[in-house]
N, C-alpha and C positions, 0 to 999 in steps of 0.2 A: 253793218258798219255805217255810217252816222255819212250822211251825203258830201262829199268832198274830202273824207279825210284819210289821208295815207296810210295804206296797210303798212306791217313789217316787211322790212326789204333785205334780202343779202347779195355778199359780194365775194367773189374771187379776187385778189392784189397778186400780179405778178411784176418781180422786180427786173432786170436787165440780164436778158437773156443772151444778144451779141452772134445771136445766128451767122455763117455755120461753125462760130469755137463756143456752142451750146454742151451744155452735158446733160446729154438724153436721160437716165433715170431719172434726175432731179425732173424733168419734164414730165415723165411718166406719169411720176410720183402727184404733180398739179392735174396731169389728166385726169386722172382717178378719181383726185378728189372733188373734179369738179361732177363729175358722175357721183359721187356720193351726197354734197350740196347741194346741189340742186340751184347755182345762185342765179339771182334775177338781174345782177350787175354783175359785168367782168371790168378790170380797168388793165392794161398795161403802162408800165412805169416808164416806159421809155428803154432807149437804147436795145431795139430790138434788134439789130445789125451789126456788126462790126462795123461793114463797110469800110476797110481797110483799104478798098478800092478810091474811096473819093475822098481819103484822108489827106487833110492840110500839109500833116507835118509830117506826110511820106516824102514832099519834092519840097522840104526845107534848103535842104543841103545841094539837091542833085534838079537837074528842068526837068519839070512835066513832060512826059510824051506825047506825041501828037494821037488827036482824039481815036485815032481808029485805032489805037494799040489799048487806051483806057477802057472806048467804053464796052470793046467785048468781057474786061475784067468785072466792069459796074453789072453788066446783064446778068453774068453768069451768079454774083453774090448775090442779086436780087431775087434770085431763082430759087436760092437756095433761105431764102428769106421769105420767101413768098410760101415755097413747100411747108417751111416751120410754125409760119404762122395758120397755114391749110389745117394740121394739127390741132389747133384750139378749135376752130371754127368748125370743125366739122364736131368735137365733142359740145361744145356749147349750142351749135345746133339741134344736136339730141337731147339736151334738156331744155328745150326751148327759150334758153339766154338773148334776152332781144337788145337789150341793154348793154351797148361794149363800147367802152371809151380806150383810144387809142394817144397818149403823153409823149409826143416826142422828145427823144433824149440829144443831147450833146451828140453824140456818135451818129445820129437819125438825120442830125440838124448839116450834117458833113454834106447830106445830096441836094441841099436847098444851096447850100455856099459853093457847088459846083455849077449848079445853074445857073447863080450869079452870074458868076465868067460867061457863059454859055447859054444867054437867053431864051434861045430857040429849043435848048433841047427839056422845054418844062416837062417833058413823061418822065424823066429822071427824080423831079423832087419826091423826099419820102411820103407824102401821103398820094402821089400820083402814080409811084413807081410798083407800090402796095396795093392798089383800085384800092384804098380804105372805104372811098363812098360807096362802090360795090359790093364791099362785104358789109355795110351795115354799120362801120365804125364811125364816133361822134371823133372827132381829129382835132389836140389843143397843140397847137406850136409851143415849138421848144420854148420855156419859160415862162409860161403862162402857166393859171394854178385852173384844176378842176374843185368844185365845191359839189358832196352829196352830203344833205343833211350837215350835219355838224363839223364832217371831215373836208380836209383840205388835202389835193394832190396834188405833187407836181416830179418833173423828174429829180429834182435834187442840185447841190454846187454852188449854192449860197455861202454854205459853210462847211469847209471842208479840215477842221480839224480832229483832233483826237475827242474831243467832247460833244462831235458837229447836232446829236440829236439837243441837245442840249442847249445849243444854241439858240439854236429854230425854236423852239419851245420858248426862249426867252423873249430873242426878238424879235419874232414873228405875229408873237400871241394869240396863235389859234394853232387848232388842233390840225396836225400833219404828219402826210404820209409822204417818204418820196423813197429813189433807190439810189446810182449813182455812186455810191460810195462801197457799198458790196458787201457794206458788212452789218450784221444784226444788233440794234442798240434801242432805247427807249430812255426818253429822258422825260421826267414831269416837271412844270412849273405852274405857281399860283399866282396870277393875277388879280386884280383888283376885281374882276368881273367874272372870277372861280378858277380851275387849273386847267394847263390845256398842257399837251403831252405831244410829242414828237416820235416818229416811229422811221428808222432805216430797216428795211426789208429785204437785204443783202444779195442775190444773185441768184440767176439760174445756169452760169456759164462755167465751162471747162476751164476749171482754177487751175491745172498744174503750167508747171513751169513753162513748158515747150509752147501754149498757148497762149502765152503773155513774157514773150521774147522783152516787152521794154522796157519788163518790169527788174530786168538782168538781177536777175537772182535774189532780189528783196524779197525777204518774209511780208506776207499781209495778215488781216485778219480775217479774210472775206469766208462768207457760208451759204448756204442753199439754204433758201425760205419763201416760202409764200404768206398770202395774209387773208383772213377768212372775216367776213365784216357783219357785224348785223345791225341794222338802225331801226329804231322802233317809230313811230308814225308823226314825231314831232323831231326827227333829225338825230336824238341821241343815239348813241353806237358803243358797243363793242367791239375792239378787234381783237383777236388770236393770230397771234405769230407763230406758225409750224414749221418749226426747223426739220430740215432734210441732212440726214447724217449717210454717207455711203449709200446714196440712193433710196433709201427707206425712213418713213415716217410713221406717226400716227393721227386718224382724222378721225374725230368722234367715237374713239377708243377702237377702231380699225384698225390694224396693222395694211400698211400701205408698201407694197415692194415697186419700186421702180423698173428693177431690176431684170423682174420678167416680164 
């Protein structure tokens, strides 16, 4: 290969997972396949956490508790956030994934707005709470975009309507990934400088009712997906969207069970 010039790259997309109202097959299902990819890039979309623990609009209505009642609640979520993401890292580890970008989401962004209040207690912010710099993760604050090659990432909530890929693809004018919105969509547009394509990557979390209490009984469209990338040495890509049905998928004509 020709001295400075970028080999093929690939990548694992994982969308909002919301540790611990995760739903483990779909999980599974991304483990596997990163054992079967082999990717050189992982990125997460953000919203790894619920953290329900340091949410705003839990003490809208009712005072905050005083700290020693919160933050046994923050540690033990964290715990349980920290375990989930131990999960990736130790498969990405085994294919030697050096490459991991960590997007944090809305939900992620909840433990930075608790330290606001609370200056001194900065181990709480999400990338501190996480060690991300200890595992190796590259760490983009909430709303800021990552750029690999061609592709644009970010967590998502720009636009949040019924057409929102569509949007982004409008007026954004480049090509992006985000998640956020939970459900799987693709929208193309041609610009004056060629088309650029928008992609929602929908969810890794425990959809049913009882785990999304706020949602009081609204129908969604939200689904289990991951995204599989590949950029060739001058940034252009393809992406695959693998939809996850009942815990089972398929990766490169693999049948994938979550399951077991």
């Amino acid at each position: 290969m020709p001295k400075g010039k970028k080999e093929h790259r690939r990548g694992i997309v994982i969308p909002d997972i919301h540790f611990p109202l995760h739903e483990q097959p779909a999980i599974n299902c991304v483990l596997k396949a990163i054992k079967i990819v082999k990717p050189n890039i992982f990125v997460c979309l953000g919203d790894l956490g619920e953290w329900r623990s340091a949410s705003p609009y839990r003490y809208k209505r009712r005072k905050r508790p005083p700290l020693e009642y919160q933050l046994p609640e923050i540690q033990e979520e964290a715990e349980a956030v920290n375990e989930g993401l131990d999960q990736f890292d130790k498969v990405l580890d085994n294919v030697k994934c050096t490459e991991r970008h960590m997007i944090e989401g809305n939900h992620d962004d909840w433990l930075n707005k608790f330290v606001e209040e609370y200056p001194y207690l900065s181990q709480f912010k999400f990338r501190n709470i996480l060690r991300l710099d200890d595992r190796g993760y590259k760490y983009h604050p909430y709303g800021k975009y990552l750029k690999i090659g061609k592709l644009y990432f970010y967590h998502g909530g720009h636009y949040s309507t019924i057409s929102h890929t569509r949007q982004h693809a409008m007026n954004l004018g480049k090509n992006v990934v985000y998640g956020h919105t939970h459900d799987v969509q693709r929208s193309g547009v041609t610009h004056v400088d060629g088309p650029h394509h928008a992609f929602s990557m929908g969810c890794l979390k425990d959809m049913r009712a009882e785990s999304n209490v706020w949602l009081k009984g609204r129908h969604t469209n939200w689904a289990h997906a991951f995204g599989i990338v590949d950029w060739d040495n001058v940034g252009n890509f393809t992406l695959n969207v693998v939809d996850i049905h009942k815990g089972k998928t398929f990766v490169w004509g693999q049948e994938v069970n979550g399951n077991e």
